[in-house]
C-alpha positions as CSV (number, residue, x, y, z in Angstrom):
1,X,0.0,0.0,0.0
2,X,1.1,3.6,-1.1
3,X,1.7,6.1,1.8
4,X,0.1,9.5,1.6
5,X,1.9,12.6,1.8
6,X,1.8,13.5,5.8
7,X,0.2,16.2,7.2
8,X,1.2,18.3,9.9
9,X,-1.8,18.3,12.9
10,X,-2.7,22.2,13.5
11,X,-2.5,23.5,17.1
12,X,-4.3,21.5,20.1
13,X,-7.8,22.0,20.5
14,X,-8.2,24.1,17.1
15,X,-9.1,22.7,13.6
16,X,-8.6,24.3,10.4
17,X,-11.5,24.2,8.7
18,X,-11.2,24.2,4.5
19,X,-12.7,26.9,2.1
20,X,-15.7,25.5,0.7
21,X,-15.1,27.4,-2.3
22,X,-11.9,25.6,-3.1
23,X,-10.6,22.1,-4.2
24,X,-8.2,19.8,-3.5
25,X,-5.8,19.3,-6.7
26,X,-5.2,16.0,-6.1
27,X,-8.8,14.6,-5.4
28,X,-10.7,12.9,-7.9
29,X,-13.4,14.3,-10.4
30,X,-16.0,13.9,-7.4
31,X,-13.6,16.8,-5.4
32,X,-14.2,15.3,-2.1
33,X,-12.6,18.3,0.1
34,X,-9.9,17.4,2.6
35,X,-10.3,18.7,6.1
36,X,-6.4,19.7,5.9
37,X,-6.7,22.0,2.7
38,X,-7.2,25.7,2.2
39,X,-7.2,27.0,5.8
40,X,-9.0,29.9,6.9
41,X,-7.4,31.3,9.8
42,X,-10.3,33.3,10.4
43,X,-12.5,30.4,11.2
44,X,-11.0,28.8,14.2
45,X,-12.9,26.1,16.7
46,X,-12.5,26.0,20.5
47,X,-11.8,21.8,21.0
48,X,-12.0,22.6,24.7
49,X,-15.8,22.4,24.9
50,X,-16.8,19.5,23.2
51,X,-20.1,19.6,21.3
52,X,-22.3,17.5,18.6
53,X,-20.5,19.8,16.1
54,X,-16.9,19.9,17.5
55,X,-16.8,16.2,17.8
56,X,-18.2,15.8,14.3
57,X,-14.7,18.1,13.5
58,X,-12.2,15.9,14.9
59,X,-14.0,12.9,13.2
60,X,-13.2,14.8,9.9
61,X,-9.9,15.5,10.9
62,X,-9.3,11.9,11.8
63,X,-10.4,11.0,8.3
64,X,-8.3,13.2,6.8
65,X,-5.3,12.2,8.7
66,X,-6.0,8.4,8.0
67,X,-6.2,8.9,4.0
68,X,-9.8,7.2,3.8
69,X,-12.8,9.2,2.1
70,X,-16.0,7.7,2.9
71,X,-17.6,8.9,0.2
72,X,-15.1,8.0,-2.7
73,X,-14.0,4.8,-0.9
74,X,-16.4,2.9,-4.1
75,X,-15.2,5.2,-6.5
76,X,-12.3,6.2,-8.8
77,X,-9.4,8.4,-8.3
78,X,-7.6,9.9,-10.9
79,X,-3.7,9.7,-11.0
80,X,-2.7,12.8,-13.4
81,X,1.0,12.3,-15.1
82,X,3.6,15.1,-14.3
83,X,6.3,13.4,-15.5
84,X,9.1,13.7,-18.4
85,X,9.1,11.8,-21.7
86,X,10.6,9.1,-21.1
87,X,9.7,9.2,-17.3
88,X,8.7,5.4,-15.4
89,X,5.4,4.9,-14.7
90,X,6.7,3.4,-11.1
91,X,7.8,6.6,-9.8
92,X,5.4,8.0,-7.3
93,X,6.2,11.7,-8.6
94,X,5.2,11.5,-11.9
95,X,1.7,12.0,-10.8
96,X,-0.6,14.0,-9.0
97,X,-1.2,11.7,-6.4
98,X,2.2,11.5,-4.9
99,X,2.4,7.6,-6.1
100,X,1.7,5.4,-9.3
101,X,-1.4,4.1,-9.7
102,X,-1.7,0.2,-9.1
103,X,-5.1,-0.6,-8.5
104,X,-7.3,-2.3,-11.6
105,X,-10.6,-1.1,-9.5
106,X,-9.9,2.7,-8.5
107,X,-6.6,4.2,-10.4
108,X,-7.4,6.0,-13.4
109,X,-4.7,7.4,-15.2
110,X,-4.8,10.3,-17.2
111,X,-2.6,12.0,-19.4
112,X,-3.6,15.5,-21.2
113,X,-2.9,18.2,-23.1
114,X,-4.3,21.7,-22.7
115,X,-2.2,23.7,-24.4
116,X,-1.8,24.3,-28.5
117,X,1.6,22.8,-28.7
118,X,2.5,18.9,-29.5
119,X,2.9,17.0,-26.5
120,X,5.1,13.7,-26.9
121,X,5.0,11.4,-24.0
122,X,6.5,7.8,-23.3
123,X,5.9,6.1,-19.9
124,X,8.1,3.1,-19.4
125,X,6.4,0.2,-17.5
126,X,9.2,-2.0,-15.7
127,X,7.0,-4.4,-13.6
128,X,3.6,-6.0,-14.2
129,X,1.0,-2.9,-13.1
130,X,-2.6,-2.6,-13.2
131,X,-5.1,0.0,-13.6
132,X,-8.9,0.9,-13.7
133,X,-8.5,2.5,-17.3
134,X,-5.9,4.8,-19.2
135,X,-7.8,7.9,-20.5
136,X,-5.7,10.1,-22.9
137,X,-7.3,13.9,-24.3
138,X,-7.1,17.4,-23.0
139,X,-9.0,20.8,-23.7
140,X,-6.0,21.8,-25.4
141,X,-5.9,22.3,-29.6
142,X,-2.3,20.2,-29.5
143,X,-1.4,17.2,-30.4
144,X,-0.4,14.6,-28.2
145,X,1.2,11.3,-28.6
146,X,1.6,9.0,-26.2
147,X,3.5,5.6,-26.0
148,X,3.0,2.8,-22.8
149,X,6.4,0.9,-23.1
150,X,7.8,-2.3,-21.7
151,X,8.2,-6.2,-21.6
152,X,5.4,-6.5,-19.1
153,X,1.5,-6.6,-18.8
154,X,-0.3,-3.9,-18.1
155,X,-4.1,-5.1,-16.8
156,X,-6.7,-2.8,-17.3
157,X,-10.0,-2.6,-15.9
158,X,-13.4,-2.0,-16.1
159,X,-12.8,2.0,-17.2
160,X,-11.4,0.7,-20.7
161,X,-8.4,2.8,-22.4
162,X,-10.3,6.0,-23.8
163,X,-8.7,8.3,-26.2
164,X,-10.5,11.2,-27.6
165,X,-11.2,15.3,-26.6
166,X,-13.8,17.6,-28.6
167,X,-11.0,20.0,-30.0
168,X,-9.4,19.7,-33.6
169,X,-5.7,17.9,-32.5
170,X,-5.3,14.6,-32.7
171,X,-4.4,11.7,-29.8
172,X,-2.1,8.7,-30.5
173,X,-1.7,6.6,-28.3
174,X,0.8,3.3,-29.1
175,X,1.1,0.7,-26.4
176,X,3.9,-1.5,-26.8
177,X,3.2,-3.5,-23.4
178,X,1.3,-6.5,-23.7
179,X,-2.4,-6.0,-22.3
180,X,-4.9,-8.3,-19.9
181,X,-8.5,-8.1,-18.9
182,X,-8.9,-7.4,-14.7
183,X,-10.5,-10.5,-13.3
184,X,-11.2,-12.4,-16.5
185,X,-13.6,-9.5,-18.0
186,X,-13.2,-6.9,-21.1
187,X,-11.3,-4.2,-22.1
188,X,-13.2,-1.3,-23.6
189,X,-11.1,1.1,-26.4
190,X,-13.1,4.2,-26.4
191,X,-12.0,6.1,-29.1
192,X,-14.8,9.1,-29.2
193,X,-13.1,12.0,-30.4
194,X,-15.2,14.5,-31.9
195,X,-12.5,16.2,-33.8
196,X,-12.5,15.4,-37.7
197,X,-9.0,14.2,-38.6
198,X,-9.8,11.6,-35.5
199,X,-7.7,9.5,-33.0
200,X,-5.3,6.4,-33.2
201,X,-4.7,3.6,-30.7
202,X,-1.7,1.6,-31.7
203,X,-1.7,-1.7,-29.7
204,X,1.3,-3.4,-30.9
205,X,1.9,-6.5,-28.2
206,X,0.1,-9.4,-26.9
207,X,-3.5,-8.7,-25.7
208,X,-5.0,-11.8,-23.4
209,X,-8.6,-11.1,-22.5
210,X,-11.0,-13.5,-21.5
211,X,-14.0,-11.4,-22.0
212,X,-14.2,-9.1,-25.2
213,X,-12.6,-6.4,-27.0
214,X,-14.8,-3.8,-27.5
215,X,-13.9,-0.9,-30.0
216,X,-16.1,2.6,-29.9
217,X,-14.7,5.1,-32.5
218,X,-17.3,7.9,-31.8
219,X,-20.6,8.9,-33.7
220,X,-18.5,10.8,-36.8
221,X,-16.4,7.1,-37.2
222,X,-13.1,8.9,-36.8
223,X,-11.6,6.9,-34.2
224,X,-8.9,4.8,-35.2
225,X,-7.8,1.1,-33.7
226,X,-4.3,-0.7,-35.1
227,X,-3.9,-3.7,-34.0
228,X,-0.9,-5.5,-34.5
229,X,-0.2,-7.8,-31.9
230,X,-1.6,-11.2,-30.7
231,X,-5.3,-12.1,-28.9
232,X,-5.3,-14.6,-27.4
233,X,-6.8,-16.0,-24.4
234,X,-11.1,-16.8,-24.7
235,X,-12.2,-13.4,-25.9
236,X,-13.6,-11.9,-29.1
237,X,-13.5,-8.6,-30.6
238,X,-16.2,-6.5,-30.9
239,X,-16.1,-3.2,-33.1
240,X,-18.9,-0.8,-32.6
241,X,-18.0,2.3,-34.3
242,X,-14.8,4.2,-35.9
243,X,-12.5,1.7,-37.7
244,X,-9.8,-1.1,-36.3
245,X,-7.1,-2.2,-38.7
246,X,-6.4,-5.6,-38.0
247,X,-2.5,-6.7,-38.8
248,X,-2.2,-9.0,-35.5
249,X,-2.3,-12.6,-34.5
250,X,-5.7,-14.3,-33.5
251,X,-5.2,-17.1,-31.2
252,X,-7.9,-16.8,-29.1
253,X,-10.3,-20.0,-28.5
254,X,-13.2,-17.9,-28.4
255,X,-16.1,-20.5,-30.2
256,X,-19.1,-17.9,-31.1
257,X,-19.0,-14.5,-32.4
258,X,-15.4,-14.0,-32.3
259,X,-15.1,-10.9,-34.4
260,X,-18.1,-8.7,-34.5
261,X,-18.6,-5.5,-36.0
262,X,-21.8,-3.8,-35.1
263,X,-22.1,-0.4,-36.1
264,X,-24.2,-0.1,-33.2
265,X,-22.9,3.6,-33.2
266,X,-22.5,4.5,-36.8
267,X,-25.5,6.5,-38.4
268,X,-24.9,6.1,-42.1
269,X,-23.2,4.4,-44.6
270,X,-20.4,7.4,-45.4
271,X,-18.7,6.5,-42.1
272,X,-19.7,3.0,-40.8
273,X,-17.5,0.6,-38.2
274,X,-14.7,-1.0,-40.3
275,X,-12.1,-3.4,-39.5
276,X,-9.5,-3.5,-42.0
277,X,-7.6,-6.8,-42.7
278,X,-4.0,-6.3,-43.1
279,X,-3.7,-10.0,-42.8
280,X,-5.4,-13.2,-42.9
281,X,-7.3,-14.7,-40.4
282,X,-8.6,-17.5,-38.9
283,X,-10.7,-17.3,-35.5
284,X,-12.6,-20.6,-33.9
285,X,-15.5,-19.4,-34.3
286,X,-17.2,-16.9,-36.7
287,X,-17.8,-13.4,-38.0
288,X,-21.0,-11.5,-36.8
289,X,-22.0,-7.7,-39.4
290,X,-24.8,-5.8,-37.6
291,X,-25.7,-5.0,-34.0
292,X,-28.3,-8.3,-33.5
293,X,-30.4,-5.8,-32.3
294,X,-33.7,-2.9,-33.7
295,X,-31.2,-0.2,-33.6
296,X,-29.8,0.8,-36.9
297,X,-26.4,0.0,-37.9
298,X,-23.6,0.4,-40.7
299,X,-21.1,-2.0,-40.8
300,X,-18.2,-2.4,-42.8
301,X,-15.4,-5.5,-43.2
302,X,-12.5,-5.0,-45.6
303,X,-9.0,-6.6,-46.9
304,X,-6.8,-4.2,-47.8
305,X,-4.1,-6.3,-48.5
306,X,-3.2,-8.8,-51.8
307,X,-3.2,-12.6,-50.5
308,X,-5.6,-11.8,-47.5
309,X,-7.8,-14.8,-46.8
310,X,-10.9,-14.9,-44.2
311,X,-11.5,-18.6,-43.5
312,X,-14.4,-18.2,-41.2
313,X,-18.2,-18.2,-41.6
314,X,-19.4,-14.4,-41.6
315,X,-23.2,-13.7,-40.6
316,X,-25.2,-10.8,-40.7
317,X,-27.8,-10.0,-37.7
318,X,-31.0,-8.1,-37.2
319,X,-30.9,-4.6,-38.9
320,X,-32.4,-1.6,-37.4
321,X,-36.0,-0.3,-38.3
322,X,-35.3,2.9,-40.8
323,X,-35.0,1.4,-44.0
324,X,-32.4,-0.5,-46.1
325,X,-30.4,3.2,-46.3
326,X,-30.1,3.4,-42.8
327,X,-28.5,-0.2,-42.6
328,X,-25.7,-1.1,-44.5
329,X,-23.1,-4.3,-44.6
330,X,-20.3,-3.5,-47.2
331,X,-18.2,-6.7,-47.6
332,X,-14.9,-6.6,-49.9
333,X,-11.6,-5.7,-51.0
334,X,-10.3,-2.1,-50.6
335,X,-6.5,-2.2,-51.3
336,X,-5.8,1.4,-52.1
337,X,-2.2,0.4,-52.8
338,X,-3.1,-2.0,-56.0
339,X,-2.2,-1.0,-59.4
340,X,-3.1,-2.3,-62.5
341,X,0.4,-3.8,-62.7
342,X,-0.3,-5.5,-59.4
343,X,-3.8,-6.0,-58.3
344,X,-4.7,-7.3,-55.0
345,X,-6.8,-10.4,-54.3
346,X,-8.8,-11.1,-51.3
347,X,-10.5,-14.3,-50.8
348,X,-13.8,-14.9,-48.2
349,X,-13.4,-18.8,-47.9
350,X,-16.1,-19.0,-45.8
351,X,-20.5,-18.6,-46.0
352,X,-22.1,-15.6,-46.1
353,X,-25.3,-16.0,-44.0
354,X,-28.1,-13.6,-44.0
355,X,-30.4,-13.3,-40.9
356,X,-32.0,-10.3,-40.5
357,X,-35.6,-10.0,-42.2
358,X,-35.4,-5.9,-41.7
359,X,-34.6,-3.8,-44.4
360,X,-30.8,-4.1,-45.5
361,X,-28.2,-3.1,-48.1
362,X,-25.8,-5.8,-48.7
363,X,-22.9,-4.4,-50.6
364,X,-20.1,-6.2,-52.4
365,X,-17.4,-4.2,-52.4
366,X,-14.0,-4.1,-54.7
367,X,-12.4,-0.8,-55.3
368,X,-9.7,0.4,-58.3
369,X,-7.9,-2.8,-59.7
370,X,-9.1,-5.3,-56.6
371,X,-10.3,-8.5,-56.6
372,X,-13.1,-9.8,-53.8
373,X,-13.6,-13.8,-54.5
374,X,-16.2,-15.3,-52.3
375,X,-15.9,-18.9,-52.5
376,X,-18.9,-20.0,-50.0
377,X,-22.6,-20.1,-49.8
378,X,-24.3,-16.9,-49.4
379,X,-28.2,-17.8,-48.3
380,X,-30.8,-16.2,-46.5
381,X,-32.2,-13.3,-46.6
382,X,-36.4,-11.7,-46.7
383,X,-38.6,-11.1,-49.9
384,X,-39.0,-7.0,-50.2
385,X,-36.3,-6.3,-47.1
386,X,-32.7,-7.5,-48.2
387,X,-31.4,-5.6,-51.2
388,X,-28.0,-6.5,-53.1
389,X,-25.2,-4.9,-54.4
390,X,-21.8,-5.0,-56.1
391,X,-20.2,-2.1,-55.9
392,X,-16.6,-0.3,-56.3
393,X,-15.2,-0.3,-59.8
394,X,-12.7,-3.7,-59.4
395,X,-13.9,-6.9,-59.5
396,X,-16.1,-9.0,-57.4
397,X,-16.1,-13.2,-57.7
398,X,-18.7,-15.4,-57.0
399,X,-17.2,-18.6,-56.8
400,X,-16.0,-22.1,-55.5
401,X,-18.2,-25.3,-55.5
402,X,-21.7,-24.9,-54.1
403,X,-24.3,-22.5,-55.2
404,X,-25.4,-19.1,-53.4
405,X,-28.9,-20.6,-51.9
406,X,-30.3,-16.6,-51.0
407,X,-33.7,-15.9,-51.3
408,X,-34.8,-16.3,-54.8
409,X,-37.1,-12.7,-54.8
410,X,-33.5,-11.1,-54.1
411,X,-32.2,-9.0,-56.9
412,X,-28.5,-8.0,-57.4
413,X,-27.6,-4.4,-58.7
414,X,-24.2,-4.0,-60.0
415,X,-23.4,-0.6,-59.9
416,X,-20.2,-0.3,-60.6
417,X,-17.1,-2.4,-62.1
418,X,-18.0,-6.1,-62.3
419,X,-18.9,-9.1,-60.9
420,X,-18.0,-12.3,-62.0
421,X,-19.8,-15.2,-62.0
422,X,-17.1,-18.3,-61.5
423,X,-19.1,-21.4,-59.8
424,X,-18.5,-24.7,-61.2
425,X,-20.4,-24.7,-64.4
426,X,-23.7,-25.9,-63.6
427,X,-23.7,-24.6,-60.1
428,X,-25.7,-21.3,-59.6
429,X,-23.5,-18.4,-58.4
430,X,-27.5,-15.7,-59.1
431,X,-30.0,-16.8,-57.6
432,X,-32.3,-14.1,-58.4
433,X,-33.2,-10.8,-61.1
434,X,-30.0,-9.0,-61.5
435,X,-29.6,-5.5,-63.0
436,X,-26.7,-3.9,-65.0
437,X,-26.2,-0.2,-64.3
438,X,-24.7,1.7,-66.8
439,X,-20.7,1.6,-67.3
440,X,-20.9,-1.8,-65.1
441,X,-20.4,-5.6,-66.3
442,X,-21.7,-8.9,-65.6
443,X,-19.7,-11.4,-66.6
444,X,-19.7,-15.4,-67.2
445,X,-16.5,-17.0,-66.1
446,X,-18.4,-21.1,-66.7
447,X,-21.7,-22.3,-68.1
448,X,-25.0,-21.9,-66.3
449,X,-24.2,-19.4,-63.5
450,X,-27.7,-17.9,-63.0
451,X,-30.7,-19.2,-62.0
452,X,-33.3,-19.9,-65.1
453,X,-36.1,-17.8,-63.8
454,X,-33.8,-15.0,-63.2
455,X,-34.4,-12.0,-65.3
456,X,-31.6,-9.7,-66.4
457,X,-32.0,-5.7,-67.0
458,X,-29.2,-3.9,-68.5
459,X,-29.5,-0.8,-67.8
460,X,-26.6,0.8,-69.7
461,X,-24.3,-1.8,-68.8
462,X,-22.8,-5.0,-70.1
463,X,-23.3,-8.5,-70.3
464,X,-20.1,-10.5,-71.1
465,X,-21.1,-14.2,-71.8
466,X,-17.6,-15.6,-72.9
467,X,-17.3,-18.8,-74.3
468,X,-20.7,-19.7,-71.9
469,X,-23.8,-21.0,-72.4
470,X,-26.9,-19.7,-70.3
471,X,-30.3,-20.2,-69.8
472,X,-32.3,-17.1,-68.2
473,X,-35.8,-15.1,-67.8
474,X,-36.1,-12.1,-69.8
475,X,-34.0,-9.1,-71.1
476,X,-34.9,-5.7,-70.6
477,X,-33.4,-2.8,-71.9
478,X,-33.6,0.5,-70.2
479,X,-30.3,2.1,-71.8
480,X,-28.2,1.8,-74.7
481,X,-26.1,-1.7,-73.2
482,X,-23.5,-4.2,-74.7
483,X,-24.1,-8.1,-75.5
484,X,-20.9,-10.1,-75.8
485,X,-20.4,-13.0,-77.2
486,X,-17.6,-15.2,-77.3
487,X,-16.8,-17.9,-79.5
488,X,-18.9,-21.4,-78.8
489,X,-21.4,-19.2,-76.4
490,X,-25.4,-20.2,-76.2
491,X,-27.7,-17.5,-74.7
492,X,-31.1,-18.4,-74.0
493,X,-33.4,-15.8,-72.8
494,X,-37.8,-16.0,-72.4
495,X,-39.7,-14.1,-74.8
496,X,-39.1,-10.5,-73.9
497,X,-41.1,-8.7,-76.7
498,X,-41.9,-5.0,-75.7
499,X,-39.8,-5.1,-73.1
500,X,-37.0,-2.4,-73.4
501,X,-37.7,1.1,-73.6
502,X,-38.1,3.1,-77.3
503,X,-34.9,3.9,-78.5
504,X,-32.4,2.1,-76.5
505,X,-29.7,0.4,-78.5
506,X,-28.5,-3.5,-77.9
507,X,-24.9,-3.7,-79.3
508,X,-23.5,-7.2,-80.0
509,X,-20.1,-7.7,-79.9
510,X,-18.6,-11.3,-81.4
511,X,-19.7,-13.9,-83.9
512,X,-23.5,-14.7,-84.2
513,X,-23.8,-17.4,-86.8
514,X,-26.0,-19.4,-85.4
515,X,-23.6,-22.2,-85.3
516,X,-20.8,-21.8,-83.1
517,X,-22.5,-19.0,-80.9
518,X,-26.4,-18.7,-80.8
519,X,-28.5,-15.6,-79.1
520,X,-32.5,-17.0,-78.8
521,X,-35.3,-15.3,-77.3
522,X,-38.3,-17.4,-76.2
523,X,-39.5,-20.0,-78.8
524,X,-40.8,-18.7,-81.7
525,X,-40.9,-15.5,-83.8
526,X,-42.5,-13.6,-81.3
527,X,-39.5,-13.5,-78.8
528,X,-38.6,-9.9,-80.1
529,X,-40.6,-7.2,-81.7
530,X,-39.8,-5.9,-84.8
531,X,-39.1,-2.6,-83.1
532,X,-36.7,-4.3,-81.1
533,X,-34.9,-5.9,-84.0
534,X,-34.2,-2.6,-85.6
535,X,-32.6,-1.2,-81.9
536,X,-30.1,-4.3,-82.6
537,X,-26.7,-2.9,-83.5
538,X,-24.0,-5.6,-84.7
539,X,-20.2,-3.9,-83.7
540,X,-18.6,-6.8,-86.0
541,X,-21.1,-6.9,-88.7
542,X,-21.7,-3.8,-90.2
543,X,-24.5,-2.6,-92.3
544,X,-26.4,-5.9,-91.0
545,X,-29.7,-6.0,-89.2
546,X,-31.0,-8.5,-86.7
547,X,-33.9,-11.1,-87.7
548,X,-35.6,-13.8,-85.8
549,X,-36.4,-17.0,-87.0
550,X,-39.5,-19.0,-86.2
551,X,-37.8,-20.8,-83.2
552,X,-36.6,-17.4,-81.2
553,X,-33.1,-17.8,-82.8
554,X,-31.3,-14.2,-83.6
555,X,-29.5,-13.9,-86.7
556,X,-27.5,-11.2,-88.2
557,X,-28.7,-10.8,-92.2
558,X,-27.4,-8.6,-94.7
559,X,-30.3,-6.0,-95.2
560,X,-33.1,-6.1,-98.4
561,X,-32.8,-3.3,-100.7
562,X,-35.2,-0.9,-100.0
563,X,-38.0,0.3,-102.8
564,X,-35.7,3.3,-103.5
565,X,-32.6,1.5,-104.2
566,X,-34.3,-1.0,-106.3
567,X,-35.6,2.1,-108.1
568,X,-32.3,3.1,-108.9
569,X,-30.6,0.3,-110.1
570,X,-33.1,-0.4,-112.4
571,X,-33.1,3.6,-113.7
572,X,-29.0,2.7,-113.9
573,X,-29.5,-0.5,-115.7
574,X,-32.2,0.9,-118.3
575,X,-29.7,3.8,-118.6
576,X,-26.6,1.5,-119.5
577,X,-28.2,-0.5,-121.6
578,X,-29.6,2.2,-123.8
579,X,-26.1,3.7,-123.9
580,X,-24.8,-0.1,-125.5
581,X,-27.6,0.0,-128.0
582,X,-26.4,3.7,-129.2
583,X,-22.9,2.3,-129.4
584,X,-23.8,-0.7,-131.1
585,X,-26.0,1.6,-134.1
586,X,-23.0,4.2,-134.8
């Protein structure tokens, strides 16, 4: 136990009593007043004639002289750092309270900045310490950096490490000790600054926690988490708000949820709770998107890194009540560092499973010159309340061995870039209506990717088929699109007469022969209207027109002459030939 500073008793039979209007500097944040502090040597009590209130004084001063507050006895005490940089967090001078903090129930230590200069501090840990929480901020516009060094643990209680203040500076805080949960229970990172370039938590050793790690980056989804060291222990992570970049070790044996991101504190979709993977993982158990609960949520889990690979099953839980806008999952790749030179690949091994029957957005995501492959089973998911998405302008896969089981009233939008349907041919990778927004692809990568009832609108965008065959629903057209065709591809679509909008233009790209690729609609000569046939445009036949045959087939012929031209070849003909007979006469 930690002495206090003494205190020198005042004259016999008189007590100093302290200035109500003034505080003890090194009491807590309740300012519990010490009898000993402040005296007023105006106010003086005669000890010699003990009374009710007298002897209520010398109980005070007892307390005072004993170091116990009866009213903070439950609570916390804050242990402000004084200290250099560079200064040992052992040293009873470095803080307010005359000694280090030590306990994991009551010490919370604090350091700030309240001034508009840079603050650097390191506190070096030499033994194994403990403490309620660390809080790091200020009212100051400075920056300050702070960094918890050491080859030791430091266990942190129920107060959680919070780094964050309301001004415009930003808080770094790197700990380079290892970390542990007090008593077998969580740690809390409570990174709610305010401020808009946000604050960063650097935890760079071992973190054992038997409970979980829970992650709140503030409303505005500034706050910033690094993680590069090792979990282990039986906890699991749990990231509510602000974003956590993952480059650690997971060897926790955590069996349920063991990485969660809720978004339980992120409004909208511009700033949702991320966690970056810098690096592949594997956890015991599985992945949970969404809070589980009616409150609305934005969640979002990337890799950012080529050759990242996420083993485990990933599910989504109950979304909030404001509409599908107001609760968003973006799933992906979003390696900022690819080039078209060197893309970056990220593979999602496991199933994507869909259990909330709330309105949700379910975007996935590959930005510039990344590749998101999703090898499992995606299923679930409620008629009218789950929308999909494929978004960013790389590349998203649907692939591996089984089919993506979803609910079949579920469309897909792609937006943006392209997705890429790669099941095992036979083995359906859309389940549902897809749509093609304009400047966006769908492509086949093997035969028979998309479920047959599944109709396909291209609305300015592109339909790649390869060297495929597929069966589907209808086309509409709602903007001048692209048809490709590869050699050896069979497209089969239902009779879609009347179904794009006047004036939109189909262009086919490839070889339509009716032989080595074939384009059919329906079963007869009704599959297209006539109107549709002239919006037809062949990129490698030109001056042909489309015509249908009386089984739905489409074939590109060279066009009939028109009235007009027949007109004038004859005029031409009669012309030349009267020309001969002149010759022939003279």
């Amino acid at each position: 136990m930690h002495s206090h500073a003494s205190v020198e008793a005042p004259p016999p039979f008189q007590v100093n009593l302290p200035n109500a209007s003034k505080k003890d500097s090194s009491c807590n944040d309740k300012h519990i007043l010490r009898v000993v502090s402040y005296v007023r040597d105006d106010y003086i009590v005669d000890m010699s004639k003990p009374t009710p209130f007298t002897l209520l004084m010398s109980a005070l001063l007892l307390i005072s002289w004993s170091g116990w507050n009866p009213i903070s006895a439950a609570s916390t005490t804050n242990f402000y750092w004084t200290g250099i940089d560079g200064g040992t967090w052992e040293t009873g001078t470095n803080w307010t309270m005359g000694y280090a903090p030590t306990s994991a129930t009551t010490d919370y230590p604090r350091i700030t900045n309240d001034t508009s200069s840079t603050v650097n501090k390191t506190l070096s840990l030499t033994a194994n310490e403990s403490a309620y929480g660390f809080y790091l901020g200020g009212a100051g516009t400075g920056n300050l950096n702070v960094t918890l060094s050491g080859a030791v643990t430091l266990t942190i209680g129920s107060g959680g490490i919070s780094v964050g203040q309301s001004k415009t500076s930003l808080q770094t805080l790197t700990i380079a000790t290892n970390l542990a949960a007090y008593n077998g229970g969580n740690i809390a990172f409570n990174n709610t600054t305010s401020a808009s370039t946000g604050s960063i938590i650097y935890i760079n050793s071992g973190y054992t926690v038997s409970g979980s790690v829970t992650i709140n980056g503030g409303n505005n989804g500034n706050g910033l988490v690094n993680i590069n060291g090792t979990i282990i222990g039986a906890g699991n992570m749990r990231v509510n708000s602000g974003t956590v970049n993952w480059n650690g070790t997971w060897s926790s044996s955590y069996t349920g949820d063991a990485l969660w991101v809720s978004g339980t504190y992120s409004n909208t979709d511009v700033n949702p709770a991320t966690l970056n993977l810098y690096s592949s993982i594997d956890t015991s158990g599985s992945i949970r998107l969404g809070t589980g609960t009616s409150a609305n949520s934005n969640a979002a889990l990337y890799g950012v890194k080529n050759g990242v690979i996420v083993s485990d099953n990933i599910a989504t839980y109950a979304a909030g009540t404001a509409g599908a806008s107001s609760n968003v999952i973006i799933i992906g790749a979003n390696d900022t560092s690819a080039t078209a030179s060197a893309k970056s690949t990220v593979t999602y091994a496991g199933n994507y499973a869909i259990t909330d029957t709330n309105a949700r957005i379910h975007r996935f995501f590959a930005t510039d010159n990344n590749i998101a492959q999703f090898n499992g089973t995606i299923s679930g998911g409620t008629a009218g309340a789950t929308v999909f998405q494929k978004t960013g302008n790389g590349t998203v896969i649907f692939g591996g061995t089984t089919a993506n089981t979803y609910n079949s009233s579920i469309g897909m939008e792609v937006v943006a870039g392209t997705l890429l349907l790669q099941k095992t041919a036979g083995v359906n990778a859309l389940n549902g209506n897809v749509t093609v927004d304009s400047g966006a692809t769908l492509q086949l990568g093997a035969s028979n990717q998309i479920a047959n009832a599944a109709n396909l609108t291209l609305a300015g965008g592109s339909f790649n088929a390869g060297a495929n065959s597929e069966t589907l629903g209808s086309l509409t057209l709602t903007g001048n699109s692209i048809l490709t065709l590869g050699s050896g591809s069979a497209l089969v679509f239902a009779n879609s007469a009347n179904l794009w909008t006047s004036g939109m233009t189909l262009t086919i790209y490839g070889t339509l022969d009716g032989t080595t690729s074939t384009l059919r609609f329906g079963t007869d000569a009704t599959g297209l209207s006539s109107t549709q046939l002239s919006e037809i445009v062949f990129a490698d036949y030109s001056g042909y027109t489309a015509a249908i045959d009386a089984s739905g087939f489409i074939t590109a012929v060279v066009p009939e002459p028109s009235s007009v031209a027949l007109l004038g070849a004859t005029i031409i003909a009669v012309t030349i030939g009267t020309l001969r007979r002149r010759r022939h006469n003279i």
